[in-house]
RODO-2510 file (C-alpha; in nm, 4 decimals, decimal comma):
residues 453
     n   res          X          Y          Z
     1     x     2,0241     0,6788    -0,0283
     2     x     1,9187     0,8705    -0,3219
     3     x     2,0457     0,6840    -0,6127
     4     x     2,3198     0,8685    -0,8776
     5     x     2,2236     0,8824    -1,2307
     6     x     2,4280     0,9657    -1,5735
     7     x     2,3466     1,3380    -1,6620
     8     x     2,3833     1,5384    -1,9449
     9     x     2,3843     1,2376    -2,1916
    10     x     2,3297     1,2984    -2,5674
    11     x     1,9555     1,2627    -2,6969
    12     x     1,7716     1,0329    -2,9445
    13     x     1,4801     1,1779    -2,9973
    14     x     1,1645     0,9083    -3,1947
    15     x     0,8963     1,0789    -3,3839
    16     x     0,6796     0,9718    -3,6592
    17     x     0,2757     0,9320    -3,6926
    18     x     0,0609     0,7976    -3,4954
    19     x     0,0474     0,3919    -3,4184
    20     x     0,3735     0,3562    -3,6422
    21     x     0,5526     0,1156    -3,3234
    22     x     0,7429     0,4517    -3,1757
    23     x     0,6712     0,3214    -2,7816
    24     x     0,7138    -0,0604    -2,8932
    25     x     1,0787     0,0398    -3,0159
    26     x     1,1462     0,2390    -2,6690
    27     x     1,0434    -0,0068    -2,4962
    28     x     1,2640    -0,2607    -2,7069
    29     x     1,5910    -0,0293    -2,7154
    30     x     1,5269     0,0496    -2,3066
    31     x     1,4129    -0,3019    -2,2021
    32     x     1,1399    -0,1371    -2,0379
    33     x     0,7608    -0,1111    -2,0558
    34     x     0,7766     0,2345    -1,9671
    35     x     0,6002     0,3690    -2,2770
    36     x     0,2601     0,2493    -2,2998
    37     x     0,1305     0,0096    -2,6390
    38     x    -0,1785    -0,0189    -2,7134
    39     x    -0,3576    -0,0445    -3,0511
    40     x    -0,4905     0,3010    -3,0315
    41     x    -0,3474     0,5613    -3,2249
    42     x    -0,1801     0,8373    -3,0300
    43     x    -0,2164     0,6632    -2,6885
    44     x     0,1494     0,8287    -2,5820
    45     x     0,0996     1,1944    -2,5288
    46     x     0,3315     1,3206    -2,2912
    47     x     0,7113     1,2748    -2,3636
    48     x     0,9314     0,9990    -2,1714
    49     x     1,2746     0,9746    -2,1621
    50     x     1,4968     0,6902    -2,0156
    51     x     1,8609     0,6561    -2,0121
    52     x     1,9459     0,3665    -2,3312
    53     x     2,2818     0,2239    -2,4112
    54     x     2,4514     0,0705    -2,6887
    55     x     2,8004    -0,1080    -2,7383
    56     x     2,9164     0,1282    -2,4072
    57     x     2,7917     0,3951    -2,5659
    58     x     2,4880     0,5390    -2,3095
    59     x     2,1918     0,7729    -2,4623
    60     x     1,8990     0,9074    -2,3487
    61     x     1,5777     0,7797    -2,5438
    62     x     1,2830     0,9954    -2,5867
    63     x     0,9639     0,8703    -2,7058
    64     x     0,7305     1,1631    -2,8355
    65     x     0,3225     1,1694    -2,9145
    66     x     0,1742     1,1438    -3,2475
    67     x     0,2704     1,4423    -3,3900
    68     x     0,1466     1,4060    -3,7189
    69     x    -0,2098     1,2594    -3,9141
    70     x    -0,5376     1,3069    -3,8327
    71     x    -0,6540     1,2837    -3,4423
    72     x    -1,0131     1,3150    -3,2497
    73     x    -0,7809     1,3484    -2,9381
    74     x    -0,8281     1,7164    -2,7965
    75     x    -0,5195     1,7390    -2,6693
    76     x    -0,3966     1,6926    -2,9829
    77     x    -0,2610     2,0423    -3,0230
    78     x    -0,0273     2,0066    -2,7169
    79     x     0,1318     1,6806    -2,8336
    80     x     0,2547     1,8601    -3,1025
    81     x     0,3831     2,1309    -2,9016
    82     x     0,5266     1,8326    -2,6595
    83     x     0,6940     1,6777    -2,9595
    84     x     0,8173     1,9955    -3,1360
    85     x     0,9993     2,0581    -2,8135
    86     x     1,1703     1,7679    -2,7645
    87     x     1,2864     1,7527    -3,1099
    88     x     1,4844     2,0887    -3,0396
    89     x     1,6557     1,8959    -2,8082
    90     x     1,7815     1,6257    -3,0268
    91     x     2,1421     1,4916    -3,0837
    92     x     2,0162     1,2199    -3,3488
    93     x     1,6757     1,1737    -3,4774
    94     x     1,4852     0,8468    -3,5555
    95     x     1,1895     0,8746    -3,8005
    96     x     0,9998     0,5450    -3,7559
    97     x     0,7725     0,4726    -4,0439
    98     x     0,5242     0,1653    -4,1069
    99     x     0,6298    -0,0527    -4,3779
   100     x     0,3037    -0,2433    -4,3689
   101     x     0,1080     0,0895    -4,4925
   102     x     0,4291     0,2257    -4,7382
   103     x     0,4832     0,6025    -4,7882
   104     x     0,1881     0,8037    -4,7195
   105     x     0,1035     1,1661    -4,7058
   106     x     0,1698     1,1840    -4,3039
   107     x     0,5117     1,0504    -4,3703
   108     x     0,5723     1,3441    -4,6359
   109     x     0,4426     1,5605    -4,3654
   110     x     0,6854     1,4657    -4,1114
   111     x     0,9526     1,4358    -4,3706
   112     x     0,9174     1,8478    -4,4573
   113     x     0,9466     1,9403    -4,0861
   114     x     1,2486     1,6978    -3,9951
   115     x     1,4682     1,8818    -4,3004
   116     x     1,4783     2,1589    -4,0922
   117     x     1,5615     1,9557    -3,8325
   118     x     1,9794     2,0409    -3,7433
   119     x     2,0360     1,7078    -3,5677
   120     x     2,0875     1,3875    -3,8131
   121     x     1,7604     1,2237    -3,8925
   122     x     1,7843     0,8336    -3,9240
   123     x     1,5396     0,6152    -4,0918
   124     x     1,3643     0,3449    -3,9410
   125     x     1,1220     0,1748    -4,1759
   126     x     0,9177    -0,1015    -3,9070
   127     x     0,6791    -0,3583    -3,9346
   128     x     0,8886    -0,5643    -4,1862
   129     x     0,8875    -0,8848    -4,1135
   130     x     0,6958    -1,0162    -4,4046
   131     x     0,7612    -1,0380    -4,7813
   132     x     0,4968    -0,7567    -4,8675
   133     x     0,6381    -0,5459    -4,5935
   134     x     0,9573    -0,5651    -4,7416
   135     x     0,9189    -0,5090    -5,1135
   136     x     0,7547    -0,1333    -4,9653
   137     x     1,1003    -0,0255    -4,7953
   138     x     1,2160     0,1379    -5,1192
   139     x     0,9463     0,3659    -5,1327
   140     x     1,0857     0,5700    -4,8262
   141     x     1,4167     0,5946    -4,9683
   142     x     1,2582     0,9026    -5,1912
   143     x     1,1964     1,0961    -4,8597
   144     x     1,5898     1,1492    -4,8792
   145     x     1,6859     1,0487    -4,5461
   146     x     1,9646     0,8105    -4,5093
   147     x     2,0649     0,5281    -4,3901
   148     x     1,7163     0,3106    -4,4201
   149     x     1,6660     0,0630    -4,1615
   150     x     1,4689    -0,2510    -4,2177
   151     x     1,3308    -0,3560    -3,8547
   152     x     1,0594    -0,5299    -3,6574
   153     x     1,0145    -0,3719    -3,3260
   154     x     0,7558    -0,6062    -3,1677
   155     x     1,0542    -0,9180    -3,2470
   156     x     1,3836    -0,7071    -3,2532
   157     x     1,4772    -0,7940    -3,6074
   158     x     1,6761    -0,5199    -3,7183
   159     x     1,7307    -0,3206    -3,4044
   160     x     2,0810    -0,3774    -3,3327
   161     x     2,1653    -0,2486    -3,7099
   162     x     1,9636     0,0571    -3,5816
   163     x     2,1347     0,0902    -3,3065
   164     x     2,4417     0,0679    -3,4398
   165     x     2,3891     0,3546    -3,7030
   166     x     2,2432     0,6059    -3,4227
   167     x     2,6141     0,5442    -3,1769
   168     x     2,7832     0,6821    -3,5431
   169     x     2,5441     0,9718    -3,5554
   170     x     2,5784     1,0713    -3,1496
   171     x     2,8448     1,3457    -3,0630
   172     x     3,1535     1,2682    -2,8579
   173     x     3,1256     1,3004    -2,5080
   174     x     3,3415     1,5964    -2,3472
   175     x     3,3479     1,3325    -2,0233
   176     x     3,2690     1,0342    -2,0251
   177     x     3,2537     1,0290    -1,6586
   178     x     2,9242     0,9879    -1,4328
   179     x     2,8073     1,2873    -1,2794
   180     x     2,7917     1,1618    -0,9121
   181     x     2,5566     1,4311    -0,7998
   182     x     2,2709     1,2596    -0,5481
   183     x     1,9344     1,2556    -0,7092
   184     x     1,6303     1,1934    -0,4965
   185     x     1,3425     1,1299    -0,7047
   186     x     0,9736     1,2609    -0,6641
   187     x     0,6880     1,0575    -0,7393
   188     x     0,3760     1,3399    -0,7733
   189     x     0,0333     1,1312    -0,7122
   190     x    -0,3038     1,2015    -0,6592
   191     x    -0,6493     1,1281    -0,8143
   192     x    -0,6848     1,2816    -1,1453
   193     x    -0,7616     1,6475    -1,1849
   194     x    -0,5950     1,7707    -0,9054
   195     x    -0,3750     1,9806    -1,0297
   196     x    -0,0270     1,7368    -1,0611
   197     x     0,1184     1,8597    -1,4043
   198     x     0,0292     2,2083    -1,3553
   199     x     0,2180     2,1424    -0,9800
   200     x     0,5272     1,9661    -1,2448
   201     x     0,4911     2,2864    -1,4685
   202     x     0,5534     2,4982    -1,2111
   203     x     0,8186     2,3396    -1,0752
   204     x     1,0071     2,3373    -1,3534
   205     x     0,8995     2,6644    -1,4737
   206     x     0,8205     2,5495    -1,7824
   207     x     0,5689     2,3408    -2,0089
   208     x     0,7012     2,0034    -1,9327
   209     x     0,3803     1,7743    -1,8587
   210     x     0,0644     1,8786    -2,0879
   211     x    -0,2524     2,0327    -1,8610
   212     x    -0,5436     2,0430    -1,9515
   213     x    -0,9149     2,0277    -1,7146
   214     x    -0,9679     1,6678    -1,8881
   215     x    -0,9277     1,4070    -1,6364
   216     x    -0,6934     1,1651    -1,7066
   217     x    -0,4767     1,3500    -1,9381
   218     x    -0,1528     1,1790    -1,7825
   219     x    -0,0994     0,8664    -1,9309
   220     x     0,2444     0,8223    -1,9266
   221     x     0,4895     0,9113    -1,6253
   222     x     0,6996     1,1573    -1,7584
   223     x     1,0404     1,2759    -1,5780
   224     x     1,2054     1,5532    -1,5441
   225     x     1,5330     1,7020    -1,3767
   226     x     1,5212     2,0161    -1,1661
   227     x     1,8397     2,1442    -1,0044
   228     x     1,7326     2,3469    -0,6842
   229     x     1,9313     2,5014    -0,4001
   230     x     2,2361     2,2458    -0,5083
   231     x     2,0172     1,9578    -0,4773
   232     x     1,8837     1,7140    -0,7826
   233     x     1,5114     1,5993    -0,8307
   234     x     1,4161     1,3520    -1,0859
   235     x     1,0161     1,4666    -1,0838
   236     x     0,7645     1,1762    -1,2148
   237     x     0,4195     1,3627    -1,3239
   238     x     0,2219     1,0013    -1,2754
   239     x    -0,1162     0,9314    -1,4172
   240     x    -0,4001     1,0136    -1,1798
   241     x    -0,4547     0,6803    -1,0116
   242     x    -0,8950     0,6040    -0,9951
   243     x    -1,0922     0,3217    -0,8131
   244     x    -1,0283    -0,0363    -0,9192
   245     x    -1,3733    -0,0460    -1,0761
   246     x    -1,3564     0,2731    -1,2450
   247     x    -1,0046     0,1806    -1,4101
   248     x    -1,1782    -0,1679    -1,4982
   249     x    -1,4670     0,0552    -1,6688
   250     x    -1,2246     0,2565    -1,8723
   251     x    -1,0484    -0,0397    -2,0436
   252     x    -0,7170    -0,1494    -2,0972
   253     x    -0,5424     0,2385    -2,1827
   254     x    -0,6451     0,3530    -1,8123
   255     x    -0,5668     0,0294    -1,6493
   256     x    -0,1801     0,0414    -1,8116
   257     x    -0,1324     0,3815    -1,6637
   258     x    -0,2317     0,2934    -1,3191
   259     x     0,0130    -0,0151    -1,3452
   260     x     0,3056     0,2617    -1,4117
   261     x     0,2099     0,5216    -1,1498
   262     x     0,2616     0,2338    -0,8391
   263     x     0,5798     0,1714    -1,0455
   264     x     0,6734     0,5451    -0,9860
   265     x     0,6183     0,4779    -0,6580
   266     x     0,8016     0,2133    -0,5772
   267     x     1,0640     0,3734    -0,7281
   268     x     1,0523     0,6978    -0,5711
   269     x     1,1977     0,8477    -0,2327
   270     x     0,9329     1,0864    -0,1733
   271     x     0,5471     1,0837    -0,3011
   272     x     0,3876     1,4073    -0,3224
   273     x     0,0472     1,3549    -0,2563
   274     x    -0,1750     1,5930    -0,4280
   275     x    -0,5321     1,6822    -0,2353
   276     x    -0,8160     1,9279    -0,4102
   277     x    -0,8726     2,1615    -0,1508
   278     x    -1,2037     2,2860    -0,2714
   279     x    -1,3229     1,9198    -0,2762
   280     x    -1,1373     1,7835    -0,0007
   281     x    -1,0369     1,4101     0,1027
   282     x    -1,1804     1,0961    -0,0822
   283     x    -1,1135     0,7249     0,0066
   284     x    -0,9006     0,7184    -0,2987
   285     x    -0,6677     0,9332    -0,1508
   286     x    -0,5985     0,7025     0,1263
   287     x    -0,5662     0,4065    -0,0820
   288     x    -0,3025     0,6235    -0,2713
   289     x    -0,1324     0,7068     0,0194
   290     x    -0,1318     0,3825     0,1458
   291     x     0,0400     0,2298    -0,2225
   292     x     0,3275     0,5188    -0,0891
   293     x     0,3202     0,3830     0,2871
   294     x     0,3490     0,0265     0,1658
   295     x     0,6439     0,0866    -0,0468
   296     x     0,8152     0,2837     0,2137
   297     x     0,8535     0,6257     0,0418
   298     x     0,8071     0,9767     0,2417
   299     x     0,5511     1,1252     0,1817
   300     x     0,4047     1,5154     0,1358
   301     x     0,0465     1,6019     0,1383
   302     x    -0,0350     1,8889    -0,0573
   303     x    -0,3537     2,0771    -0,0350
   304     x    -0,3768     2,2045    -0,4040
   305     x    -0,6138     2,5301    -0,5136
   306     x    -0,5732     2,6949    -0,2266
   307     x    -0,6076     3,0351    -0,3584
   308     x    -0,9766     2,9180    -0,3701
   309     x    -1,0210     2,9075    -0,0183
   310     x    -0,8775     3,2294     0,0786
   311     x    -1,2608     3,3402     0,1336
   312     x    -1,3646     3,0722     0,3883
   313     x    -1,1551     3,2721     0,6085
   314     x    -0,8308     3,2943     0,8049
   315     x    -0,8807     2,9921     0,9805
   316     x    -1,0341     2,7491     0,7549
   317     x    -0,6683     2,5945     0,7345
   318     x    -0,6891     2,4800     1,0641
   319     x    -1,0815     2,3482     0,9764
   320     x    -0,9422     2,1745     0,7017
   321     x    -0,6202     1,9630     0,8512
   322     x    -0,8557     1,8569     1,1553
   323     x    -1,0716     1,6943     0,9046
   324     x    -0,7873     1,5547     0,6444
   325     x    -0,5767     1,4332     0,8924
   326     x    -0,9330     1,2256     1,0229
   327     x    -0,9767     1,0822     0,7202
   328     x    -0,6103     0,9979     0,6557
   329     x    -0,5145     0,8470     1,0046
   330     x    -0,2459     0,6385     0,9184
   331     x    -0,0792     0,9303     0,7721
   332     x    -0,0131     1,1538     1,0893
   333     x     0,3001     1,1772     1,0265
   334     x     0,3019     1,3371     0,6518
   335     x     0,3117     1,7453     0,6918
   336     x     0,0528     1,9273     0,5200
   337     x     0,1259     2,2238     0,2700
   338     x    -0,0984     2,4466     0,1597
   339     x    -0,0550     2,5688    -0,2101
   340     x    -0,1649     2,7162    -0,5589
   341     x    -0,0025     2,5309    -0,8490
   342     x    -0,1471     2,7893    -1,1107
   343     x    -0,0587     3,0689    -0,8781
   344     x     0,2580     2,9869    -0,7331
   345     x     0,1753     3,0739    -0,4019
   346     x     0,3975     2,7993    -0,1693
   347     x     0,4671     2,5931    -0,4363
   348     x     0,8283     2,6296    -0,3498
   349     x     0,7435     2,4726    -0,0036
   350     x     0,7151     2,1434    -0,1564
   351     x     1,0610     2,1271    -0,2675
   352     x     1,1891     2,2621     0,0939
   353     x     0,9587     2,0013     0,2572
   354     x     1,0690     1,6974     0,0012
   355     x     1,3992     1,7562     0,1083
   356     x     1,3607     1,7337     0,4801
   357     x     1,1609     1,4002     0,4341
   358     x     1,4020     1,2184     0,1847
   359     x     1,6895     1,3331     0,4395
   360     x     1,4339     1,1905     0,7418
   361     x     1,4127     0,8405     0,5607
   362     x     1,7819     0,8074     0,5113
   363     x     1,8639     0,9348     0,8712
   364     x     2,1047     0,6681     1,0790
   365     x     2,0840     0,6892     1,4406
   366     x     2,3760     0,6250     1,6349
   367     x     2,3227     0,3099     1,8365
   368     x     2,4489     0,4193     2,1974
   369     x     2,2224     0,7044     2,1320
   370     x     1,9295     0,5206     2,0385
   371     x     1,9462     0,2679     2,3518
   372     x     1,9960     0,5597     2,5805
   373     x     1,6616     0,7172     2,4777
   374     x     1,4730     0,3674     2,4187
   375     x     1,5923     0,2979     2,7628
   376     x     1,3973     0,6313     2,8998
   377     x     1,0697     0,6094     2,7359
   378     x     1,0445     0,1921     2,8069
   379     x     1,1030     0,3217     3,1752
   380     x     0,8432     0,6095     3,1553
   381     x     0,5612     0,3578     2,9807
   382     x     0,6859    -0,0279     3,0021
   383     x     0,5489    -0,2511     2,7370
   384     x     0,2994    -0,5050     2,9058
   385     x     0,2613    -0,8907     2,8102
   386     x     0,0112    -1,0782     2,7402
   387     x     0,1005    -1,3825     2,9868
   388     x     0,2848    -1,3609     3,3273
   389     x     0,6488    -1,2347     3,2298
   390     x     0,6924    -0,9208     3,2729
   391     x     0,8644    -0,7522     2,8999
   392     x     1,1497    -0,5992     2,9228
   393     x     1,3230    -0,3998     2,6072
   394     x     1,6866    -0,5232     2,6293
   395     x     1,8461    -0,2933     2,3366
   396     x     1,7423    -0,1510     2,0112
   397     x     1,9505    -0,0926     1,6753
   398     x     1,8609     0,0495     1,3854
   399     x     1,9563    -0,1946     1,0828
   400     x     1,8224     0,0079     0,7704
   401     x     1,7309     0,3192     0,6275
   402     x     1,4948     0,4327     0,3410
   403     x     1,2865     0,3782     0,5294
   404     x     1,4116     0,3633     0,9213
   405     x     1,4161     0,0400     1,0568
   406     x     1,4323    -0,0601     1,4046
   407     x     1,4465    -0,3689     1,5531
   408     x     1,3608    -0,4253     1,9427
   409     x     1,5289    -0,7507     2,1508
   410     x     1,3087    -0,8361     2,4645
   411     x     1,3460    -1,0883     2,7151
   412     x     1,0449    -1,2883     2,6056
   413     x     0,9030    -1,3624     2,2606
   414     x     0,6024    -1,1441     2,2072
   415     x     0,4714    -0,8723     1,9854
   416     x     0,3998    -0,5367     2,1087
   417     x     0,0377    -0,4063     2,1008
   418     x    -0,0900    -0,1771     1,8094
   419     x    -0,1021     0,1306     2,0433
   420     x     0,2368     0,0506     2,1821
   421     x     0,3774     0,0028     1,8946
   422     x     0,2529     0,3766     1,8019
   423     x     0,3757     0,4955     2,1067
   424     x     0,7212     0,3781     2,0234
   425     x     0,7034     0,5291     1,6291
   426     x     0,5715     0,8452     1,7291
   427     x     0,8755     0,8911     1,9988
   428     x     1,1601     0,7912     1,7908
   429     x     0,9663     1,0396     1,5846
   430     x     0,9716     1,3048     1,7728
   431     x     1,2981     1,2599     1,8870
   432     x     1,4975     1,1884     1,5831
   433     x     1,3153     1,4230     1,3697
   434     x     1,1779     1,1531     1,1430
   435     x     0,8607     1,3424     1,0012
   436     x     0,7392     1,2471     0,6807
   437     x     0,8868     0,8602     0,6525
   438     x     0,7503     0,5517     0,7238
   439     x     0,9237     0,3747     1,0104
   440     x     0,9352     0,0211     1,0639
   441     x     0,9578    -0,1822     1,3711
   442     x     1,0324    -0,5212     1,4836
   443     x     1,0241    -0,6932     1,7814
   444     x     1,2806    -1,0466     1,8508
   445     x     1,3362    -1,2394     2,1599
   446     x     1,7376    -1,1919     2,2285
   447     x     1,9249    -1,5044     2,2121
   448     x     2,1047    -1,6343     2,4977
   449     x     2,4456    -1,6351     2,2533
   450     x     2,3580    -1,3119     2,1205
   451     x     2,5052    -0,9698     2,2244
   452     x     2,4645    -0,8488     2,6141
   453     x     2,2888    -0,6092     2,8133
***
């Protein structure tokens, strides 16, 4: 089932310069490794949030991008806007500093922006666990913020006394109950440049996930909520997953990113595969699919930039799904959407069709139902054996969902051949209205103890 998450939780927003330890302390405070760390300044662009808790008291940690200091990075301009953003959001905010470098003039920088700020700004003053470190702490006190907070992310030291100052700073919660709302979450993949965060953006009707016609922008997977039609969507932007070798050639940054987007899949009920229509299929694509198939998510295919194909002609549609659904075999059973993410144009669709697939996977078939159609099609096309028995399907029962799971009990051990195997899926498909989800099947001998005919 979709799982249920805390909503509405008060925010801790982290900002400071670049390569100060910000994503080493969400990671710490999360006990995660959902922010990336490198030794590269600014390697966190997008904002990520994950729920956080202290002494019972639960929080939702955001990690922002450099905002401030010097940057080569293009995108540089939309971090800040990314950061600026998330601040306004802000219950309590933590201004991480490096107290191996002491107070310089990026700090002051920060410092005149957070004054404004109207949530409580906390200082957290990292990097000291040596003596040199240390005797450079009272250098930040003149920035005016209070408390000061010794601590040494990478180790912990200092973390809990943090912690403990931010839960004095957080507002009361109005109810401290759970909102019990089911949340199905969304896993949007695809190679990069294909249009994913401008598919988020839409979405969400707002700047969320930063665009740009850079591949590779997406680093991080970034979440949001969206709250259509009654239901709740927990939307992952991932970064655009690339060939092995290419992600080899691109060094450790690229390499950590692909690691997180097949955790956002794994995670996720539906993926949203994302397809450039005016390019068309690539091997990737399949081997994206495929990390989806494996971990038993529904999945979407979406045929991105279609307003650019609106000249090949009324029927190119039709042109086009012969040839995807060629190269993408395995995924038959995936519908196909065709959409403009900087237009709009069926964008929509891909909520309406998520929802039909994540209620597909979690679809329980009644079991006198089941064995009264299994019964039929085994009758209509019998399974055939290898040796001289003759393989009869006893009874069937479904024993899981998310996704499907069927198990078959014959008279004789065997397996059931590829195509008959297909045969089977694509009925119970058909039948059952399972479109979109993986299904898995087994096959067992019955027992002569175990249930009867």
């Amino acid at each position: 089932m979709p799982v249920k998450r805390a909503l509405g939780l008060p925010t801790v927003v982290l900002v400071g310069r670049p390569n100060v330890g910000k994503s080493t302390l969400f990671n710490r405070i999360t006990r995660s490794r959902r922010s990336i760390v490198t030794a590269i300044a600014g390697t966190t662009r997008d904002v990520i949030d994950e729920p956080a808790a202290w002494e019972d008291t639960p929080f939702r940690l955001v990690d922002t991008g450099g905002m401030f200091g010097a940057s080569k990075d293009p995108l540089h301009e939309l971090v800040i806007i990314q950061g600026r953003k998330a601040l306004e959001t802000a219950d309590v905010v933590v201004f991480v500093v490096d107290g191996r470098e002491g107070l310089v003039s990026g700090d002051q920088e920060i410092a005149s922006y957070l004054r404004a700020s109207k949530a409580p700004v906390l200082m957290a003053v990292n990097k000291t666990d040596d003596k040199k470190s240390r005797g450079r702490v009272l250098e930040f006190h003149e920035l005016g913020f209070e408390p000061v907070v010794e601590i040494a992310a990478e180790h912990g030291d200092g973390v809990a006394d943090l912690l403990d100052e931010v839960v004095k700073q957080l507002p009361a919660r109005k109810e401290p109950g759970e909102d019990t709302s089911e949340e199905t979450a969304i896993a949007i993949v695809g190679r990069p440049n294909v249009g994913k965060s401008s598919l988020l953006n839409r979405l969400l009707k707002e700047e969320r996930s930063i665009v740009s016609d850079t591949p590779g922008t997406t680093r991080d997977t970034v979440d949001a909520i969206l709250k259509w039609q009654k239901r709740t969507f927990r939307i992952v932007d991932t970064a655009g997953i690339r060939r092995p070798g290419r992600v080899a050639a691109s060094g450790q940054l690229e390499s950590l990113s692909v690691i997180l987007a097949k955790r956002a899949i794994q995670k996720a009920d539906v993926a949203v595969l994302i397809i450039d229509a005016s390019i068309g299929t690539a091997d990737q694509d399949g081997a994206i699919a495929g990390e989806a198939e494996k971990a038993g998510c529904g999945i979407v295919i979406a045929a991105n930039k279609w307003d650019l194909m609106k000249s090949k002609g009324p029927d190119f549609y039709k042109t086009f799904d012969d040839e995807l659904r060629r190269q993408l075999k395995f995924l038959d059973y995936a519908p196909i959407l065709h959409i403009s993410a900087a237009t709009g144009e069926r964008a929509q669709k891909v909520l309406e069709a998520v929802d039909k697939v994540a209620a597909a996977r979690s679809r329980r078939v009644p079991t006198g139902e089941l064995n009264r159609f299994v019964q039929q099609i085994t009758a209509e096309h019998p399974p055939k054996s290898p040796g001289k028995r003759a393989v009869r399907v006893l009874y069937a029962a479904q024993i899981g969902t998310e996704p499907p799971t069927f198990v078959f009990f014959t008279n004789v051990a065997t397996e059931f051949h590829f195509s008959y195997q297909r045969y089977l899926v694509n009925r119970l498909r058909e039948k059952f209205e399972l479109e979109g989800t993986p299904i898995r099947l087994h096959v067992r001998r019955r027992e002569k103890k175990g249930p009867k005919d």
